[in-house]
N, C-alpha and C positions, 0 to 999 in steps of 0.2 A: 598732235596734242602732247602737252607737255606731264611731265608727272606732278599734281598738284602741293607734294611736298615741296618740288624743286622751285614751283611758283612760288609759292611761301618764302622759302630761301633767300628766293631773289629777291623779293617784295624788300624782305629788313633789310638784305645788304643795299638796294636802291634808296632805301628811306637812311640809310646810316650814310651812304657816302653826299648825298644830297644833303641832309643837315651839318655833316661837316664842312662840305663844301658852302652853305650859307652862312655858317661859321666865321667861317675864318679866311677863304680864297674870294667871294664876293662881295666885290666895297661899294655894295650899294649901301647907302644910311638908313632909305626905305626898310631893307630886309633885315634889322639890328636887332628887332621884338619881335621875326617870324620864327615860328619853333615847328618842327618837323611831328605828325604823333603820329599816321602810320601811312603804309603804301600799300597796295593792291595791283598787284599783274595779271591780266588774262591769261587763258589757259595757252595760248598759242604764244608767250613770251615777247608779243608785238604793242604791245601798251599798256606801260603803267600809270596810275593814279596817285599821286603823292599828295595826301592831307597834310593840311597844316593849320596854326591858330596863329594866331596875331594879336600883342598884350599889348597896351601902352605903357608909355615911357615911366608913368608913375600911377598909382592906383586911382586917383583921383582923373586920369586922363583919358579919352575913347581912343584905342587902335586905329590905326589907317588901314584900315580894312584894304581901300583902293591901291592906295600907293603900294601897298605890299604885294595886291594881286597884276599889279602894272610892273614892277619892279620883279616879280619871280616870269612871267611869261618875257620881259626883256633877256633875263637870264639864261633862257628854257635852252638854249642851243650850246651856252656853256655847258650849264649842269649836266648838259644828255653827253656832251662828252667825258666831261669826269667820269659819269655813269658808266659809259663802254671800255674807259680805260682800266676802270675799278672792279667790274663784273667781267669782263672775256668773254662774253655769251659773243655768239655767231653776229648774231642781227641786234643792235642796241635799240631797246625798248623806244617810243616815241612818250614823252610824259605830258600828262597833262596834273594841273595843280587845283585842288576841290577844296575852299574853305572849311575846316572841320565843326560842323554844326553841336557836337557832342558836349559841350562847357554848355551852349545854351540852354541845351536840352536839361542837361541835368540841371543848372541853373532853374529852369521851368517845372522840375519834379522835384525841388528842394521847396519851392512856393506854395505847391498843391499839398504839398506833405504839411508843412507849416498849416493851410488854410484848414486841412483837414484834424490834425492836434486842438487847433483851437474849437472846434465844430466839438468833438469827444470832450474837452474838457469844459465846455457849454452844459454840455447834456448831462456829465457830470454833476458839476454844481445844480444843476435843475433838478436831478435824482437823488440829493443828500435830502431826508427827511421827508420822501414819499412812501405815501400807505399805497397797498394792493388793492384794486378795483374792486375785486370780489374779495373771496375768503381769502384766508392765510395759505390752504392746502385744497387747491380746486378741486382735487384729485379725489372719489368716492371710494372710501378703503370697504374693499369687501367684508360683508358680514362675518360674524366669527363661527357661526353655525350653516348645517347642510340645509338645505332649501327643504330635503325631506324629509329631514328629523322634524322641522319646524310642522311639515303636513301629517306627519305621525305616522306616515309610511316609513319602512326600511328596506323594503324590499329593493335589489339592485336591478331589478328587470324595468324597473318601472324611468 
C-alpha cells in the first residue's frame, strides 16, 4: 500500500499530463471540448480514474458525450504512455475515463434552490397582512402578587 498523500500526488500530476496531452499532442477533433477536472488512484498505484466533462462547440449546442467517450478509450494506450513517461512510477497506472456527473448535479441543486426561493417568497406574500389566530401574546404573564399574600397567609412553612 501506497502512502495516500503520494496517491494524491499522482492523481494531479496523471490528471495534468493527460489534459495536456488532450491538449495539444492528440488530434482527435472528437476530444477539442473534453476538459480534464479530476483523477483518482487506488491505493496500490495500479489504476487510475480520470474524470472528465465534455461542453459543446457553442452554448446553444449538446456535447458529444459519445464521441468523446469513443475517442478518449481510442486514445487510452497513447495517453497511459505519456502517463509513464511523465510520472516514473515503477508500474504505469491502467486508466480508465468516468464522465464527470458533477455540472449536472449542481445544475439539478441550482433548480431545487430556485423551486424552493419561489415556494418562501409565496408564503411571503401570503403572510403580508395576516392577523394572529388567537391573542397577540398567547403567553399567560404571571400574576403580580404571592398566591399567599392573596390567601392572607404569610407564613413560609405553609
Amino acid at each position: 500500500m501506497a502512502d495516500p498523500a503520494r496517491a494524491r500526488r499522482l492523481a494531479k500530476r496523471i490528471a495534468t499530463i493527460v489534459a495536456t496531452a488532450i491538449a495539444h499532442e492528440i488530434k482527435d477533433p472528437r476530444l477539442e471540448f473534453v476538459t480534464v477536472t479530476d483523477a483518482k488512484v487506488t491505493a496500490d498505484l495500479h489504476d487510475a480514474t480520470v474524470y472528465y466533462t465534455v461542453r459543446g462547440a457553442s452554448l446553444e449546442s449538446e456535447p458529444d458525450d459519445e464521441g468523446a467517450a469513443a475517442a478518449l478509450e481510442k486514445a487510452k494506450g497513447a495517453l497511459r504512455t505519456k502517463v509513464g513517461a511523465g510520472t516514473g512510477v515503477r508500474f504505469t497506472p491502467t486508466l480508465k475515463f468516468v464522465a464527470d456527473t458533477v455540472p449536472d448535479t449542481a445544475r439539478h441543486m441550482e433548480e431545487l434552490l430556485a423551486k424552493a426561493r419561489a415556494a418562501d417568497d409565496a408564503v411571503a406574500r401570503s403572510a403580508v397582512g395576516a392577523q394572529p389566530a388567537g391573542e397577540a401574546d398567547p403567553y399567560k404573564s404571571p400574576p403580580d402578587t404571592d398566591p399567599q399574600e392573596e390567601a392572607g397567609t404569610t407564613d413560609p412553612t405553609l
